[in-house]
N, CA, C and O atoms as a DFTB+ gen file, in Angstrom:
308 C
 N C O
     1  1      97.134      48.393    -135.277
     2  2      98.373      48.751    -134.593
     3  2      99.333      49.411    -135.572
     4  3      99.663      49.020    -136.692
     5  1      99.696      50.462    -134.927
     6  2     101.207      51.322    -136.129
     7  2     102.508      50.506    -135.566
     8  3     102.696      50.298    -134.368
     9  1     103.352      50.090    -136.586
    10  2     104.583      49.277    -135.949
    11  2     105.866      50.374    -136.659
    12  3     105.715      51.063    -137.667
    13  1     106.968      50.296    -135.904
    14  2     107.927      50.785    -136.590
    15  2     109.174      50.132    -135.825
    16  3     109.198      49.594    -134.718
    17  1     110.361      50.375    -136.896
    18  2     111.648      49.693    -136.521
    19  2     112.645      51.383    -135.923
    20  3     112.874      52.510    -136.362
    21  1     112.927      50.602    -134.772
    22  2     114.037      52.127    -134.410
    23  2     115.282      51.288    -134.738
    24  3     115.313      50.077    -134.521
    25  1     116.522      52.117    -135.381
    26  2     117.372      52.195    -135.362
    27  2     118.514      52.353    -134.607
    28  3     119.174      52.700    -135.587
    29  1     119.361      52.400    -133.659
    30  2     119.867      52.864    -132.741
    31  2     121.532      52.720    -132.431
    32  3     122.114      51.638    -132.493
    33  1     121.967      53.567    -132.204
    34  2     123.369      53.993    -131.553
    35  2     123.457      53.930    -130.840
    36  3     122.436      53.895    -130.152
    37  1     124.570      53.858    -130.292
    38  2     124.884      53.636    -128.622
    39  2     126.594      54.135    -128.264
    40  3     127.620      54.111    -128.944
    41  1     126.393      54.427    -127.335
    42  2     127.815      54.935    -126.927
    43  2     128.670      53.033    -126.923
    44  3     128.297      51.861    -126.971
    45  1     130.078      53.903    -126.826
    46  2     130.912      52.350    -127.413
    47  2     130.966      51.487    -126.055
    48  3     131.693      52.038    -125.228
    49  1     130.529      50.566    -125.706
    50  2     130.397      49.372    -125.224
    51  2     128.942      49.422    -123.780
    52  3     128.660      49.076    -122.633
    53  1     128.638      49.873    -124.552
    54  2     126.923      50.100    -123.588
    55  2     125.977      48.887    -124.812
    56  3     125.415      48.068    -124.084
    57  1     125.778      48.678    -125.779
    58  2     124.485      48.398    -126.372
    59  2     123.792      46.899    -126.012
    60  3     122.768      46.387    -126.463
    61  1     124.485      46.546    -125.304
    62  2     123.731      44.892    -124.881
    63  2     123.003      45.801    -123.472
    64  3     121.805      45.596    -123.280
    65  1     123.477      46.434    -122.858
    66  2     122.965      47.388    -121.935
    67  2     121.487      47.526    -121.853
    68  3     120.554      47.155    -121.142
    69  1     121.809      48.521    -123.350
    70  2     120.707      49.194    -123.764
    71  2     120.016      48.223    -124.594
    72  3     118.891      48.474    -125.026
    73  1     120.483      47.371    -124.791
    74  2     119.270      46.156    -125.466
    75  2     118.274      45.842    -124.399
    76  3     117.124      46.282    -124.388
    77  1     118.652      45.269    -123.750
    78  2     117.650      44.615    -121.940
    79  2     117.155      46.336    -121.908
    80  3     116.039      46.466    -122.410
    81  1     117.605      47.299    -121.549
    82  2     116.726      48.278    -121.382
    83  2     115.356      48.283    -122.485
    84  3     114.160      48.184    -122.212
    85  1     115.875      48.402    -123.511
    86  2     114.873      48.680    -124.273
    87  2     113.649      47.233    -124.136
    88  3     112.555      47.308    -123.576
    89  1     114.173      46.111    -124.749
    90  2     112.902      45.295    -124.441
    91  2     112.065      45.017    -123.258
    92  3     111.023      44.377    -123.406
    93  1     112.415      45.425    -122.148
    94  2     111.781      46.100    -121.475
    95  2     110.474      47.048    -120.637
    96  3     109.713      47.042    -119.670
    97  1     110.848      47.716    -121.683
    98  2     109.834      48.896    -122.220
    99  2     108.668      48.759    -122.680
   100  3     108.734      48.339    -123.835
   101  1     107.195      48.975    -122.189
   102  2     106.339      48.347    -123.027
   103  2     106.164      49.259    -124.030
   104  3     106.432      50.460    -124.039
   105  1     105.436      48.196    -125.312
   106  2     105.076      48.409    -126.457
   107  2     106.247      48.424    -127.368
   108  3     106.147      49.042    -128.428
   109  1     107.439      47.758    -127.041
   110  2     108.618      47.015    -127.736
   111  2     108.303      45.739    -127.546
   112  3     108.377      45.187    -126.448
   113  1     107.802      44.996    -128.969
   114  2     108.166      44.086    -129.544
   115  2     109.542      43.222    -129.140
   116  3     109.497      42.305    -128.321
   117  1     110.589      43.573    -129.721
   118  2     112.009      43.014    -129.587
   119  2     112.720      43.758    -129.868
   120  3     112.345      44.528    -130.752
   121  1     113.940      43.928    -129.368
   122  2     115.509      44.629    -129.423
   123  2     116.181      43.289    -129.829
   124  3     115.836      42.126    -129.616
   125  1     117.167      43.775    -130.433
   126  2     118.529      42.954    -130.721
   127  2     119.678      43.893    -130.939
   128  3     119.635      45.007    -131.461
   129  1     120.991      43.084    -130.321
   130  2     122.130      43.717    -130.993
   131  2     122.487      43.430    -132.547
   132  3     122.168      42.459    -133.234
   133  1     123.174      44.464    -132.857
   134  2     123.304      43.943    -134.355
   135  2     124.752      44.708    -134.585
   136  3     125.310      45.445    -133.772
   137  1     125.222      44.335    -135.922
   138  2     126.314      44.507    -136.443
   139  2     126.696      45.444    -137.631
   140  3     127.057      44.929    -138.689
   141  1     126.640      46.631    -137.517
   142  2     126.950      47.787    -138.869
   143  2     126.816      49.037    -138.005
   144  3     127.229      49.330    -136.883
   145  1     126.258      49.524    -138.716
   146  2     126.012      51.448    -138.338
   147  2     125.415      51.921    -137.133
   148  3     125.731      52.908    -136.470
   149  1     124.014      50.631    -136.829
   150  2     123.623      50.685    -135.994
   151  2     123.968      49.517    -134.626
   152  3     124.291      48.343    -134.813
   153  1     123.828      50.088    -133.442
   154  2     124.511      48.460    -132.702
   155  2     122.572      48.186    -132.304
   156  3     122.598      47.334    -131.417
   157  1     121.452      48.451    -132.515
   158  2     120.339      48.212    -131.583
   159  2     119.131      47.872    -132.923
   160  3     119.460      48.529    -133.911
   161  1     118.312      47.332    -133.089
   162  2     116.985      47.591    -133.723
   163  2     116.231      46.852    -133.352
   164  3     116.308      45.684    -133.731
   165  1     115.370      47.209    -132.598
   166  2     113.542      47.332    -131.863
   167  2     112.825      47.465    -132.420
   168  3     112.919      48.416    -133.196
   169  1     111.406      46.516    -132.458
   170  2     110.291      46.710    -133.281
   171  2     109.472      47.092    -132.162
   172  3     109.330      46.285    -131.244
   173  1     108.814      48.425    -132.115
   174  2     108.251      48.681    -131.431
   175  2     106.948      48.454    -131.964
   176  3     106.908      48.189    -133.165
   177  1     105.277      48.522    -130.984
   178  2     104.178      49.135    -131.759
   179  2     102.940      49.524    -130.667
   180  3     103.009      49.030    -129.542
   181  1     102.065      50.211    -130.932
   182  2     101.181      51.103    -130.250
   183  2     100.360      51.268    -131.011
   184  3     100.790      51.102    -132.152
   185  1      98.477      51.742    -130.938
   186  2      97.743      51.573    -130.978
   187  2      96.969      52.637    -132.352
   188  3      95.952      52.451    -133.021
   189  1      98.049      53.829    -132.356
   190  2      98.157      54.680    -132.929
   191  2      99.414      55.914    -133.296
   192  3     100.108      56.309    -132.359
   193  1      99.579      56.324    -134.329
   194  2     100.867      56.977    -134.418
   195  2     101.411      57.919    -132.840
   196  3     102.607      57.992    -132.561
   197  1     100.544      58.438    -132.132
   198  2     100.063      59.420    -131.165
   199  2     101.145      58.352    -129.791
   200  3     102.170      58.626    -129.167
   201  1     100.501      57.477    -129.813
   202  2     100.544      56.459    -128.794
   203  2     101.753      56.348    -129.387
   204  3     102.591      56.882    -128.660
   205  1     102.280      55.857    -130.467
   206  2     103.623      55.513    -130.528
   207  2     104.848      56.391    -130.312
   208  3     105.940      56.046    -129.861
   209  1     104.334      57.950    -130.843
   210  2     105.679      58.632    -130.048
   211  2     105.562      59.203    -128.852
   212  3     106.573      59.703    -128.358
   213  1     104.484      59.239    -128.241
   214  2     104.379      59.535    -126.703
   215  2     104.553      58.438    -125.915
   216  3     105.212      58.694    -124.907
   217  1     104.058      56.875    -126.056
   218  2     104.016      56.209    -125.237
   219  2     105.078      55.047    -125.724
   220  3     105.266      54.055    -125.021
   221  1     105.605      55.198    -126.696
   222  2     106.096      54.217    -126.629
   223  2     107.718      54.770    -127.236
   224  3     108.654      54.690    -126.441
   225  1     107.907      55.160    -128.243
   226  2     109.540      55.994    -128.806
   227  2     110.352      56.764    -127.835
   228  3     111.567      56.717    -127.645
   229  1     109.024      57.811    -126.994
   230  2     109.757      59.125    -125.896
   231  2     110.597      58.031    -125.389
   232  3     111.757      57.964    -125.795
   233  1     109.895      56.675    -124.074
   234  2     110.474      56.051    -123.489
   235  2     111.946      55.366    -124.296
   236  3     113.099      55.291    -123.871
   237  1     111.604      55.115    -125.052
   238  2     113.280      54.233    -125.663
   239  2     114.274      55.354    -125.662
   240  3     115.455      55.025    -125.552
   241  1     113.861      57.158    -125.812
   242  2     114.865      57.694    -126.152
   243  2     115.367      58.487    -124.348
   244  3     116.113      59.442    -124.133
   245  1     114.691      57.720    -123.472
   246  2     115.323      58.050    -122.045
   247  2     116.228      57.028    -121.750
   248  3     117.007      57.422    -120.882
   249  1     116.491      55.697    -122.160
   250  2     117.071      54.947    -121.911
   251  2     118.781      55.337    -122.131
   252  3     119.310      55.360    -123.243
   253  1     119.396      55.588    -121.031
   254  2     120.937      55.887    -120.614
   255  2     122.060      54.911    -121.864
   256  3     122.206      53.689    -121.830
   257  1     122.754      55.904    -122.924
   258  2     123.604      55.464    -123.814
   259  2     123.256      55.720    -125.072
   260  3     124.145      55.562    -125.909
   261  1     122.092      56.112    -125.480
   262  2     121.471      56.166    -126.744
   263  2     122.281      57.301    -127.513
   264  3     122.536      58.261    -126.785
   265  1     122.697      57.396    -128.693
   266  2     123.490      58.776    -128.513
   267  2     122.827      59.014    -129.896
   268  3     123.086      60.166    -130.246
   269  1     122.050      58.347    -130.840
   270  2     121.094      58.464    -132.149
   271  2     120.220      57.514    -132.289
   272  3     120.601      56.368    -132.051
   273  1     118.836      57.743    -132.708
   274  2     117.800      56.486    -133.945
   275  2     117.456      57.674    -134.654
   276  3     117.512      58.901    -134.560
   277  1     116.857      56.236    -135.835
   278  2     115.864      56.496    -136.794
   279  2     114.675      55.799    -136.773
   280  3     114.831      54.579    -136.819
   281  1     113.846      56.082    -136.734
   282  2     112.786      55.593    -136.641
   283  2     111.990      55.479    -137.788
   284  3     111.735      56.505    -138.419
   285  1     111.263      53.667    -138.409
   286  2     111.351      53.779    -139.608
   287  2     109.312      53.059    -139.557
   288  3     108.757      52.023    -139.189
   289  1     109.040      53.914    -139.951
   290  2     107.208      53.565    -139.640
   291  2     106.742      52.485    -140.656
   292  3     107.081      52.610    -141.833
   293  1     106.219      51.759    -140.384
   294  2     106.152      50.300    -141.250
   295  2     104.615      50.916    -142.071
   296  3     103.596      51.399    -141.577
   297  1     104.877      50.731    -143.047
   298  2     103.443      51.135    -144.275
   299  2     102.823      50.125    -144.963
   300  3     103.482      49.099    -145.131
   301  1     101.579      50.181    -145.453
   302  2     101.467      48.784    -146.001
   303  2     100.943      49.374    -147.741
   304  3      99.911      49.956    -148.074
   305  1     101.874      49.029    -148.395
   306  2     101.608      49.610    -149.857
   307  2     100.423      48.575    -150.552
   308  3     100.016      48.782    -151.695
């Protein structure tokens, strides 16, 4: 499985919103709100990099309020 952490923004008082949206979503792991730069971070994961931005990232970035991520691909050194 490829896992990665999205990052996420949100317009100002949407992100608990967009939290329940996102976990949701299959092939999200967990959302939480959080506290700094970003108000959202989701561990998503999928079967392959392919699968992860078609089937699983596209969907988080339709979700209504999102206004930025980063998406951070987990590696194993």
């Amino acid at each position: 499985m490829v896992k990665a952490y999205m990052l996420v923004q949100t317009e100002v008082g949407v992100s608990a919103r967009v939290t329940r949206a996102i976990r949701a979503l299959p092939g999200v792991v967990s959302a939480e709100d959080v506290a700094g730069p970003y108000d959202v971070i989701a561990c998503v994961e999928a079967p392959s990099v392919a699968d992860l931005g078609r089937g699983v990232i596209a969907h988080v970035l339709e979700v209504p309020g999102i206004t930025r991520t980063t998406t951070c691909t987990v590696v194993e050194l």
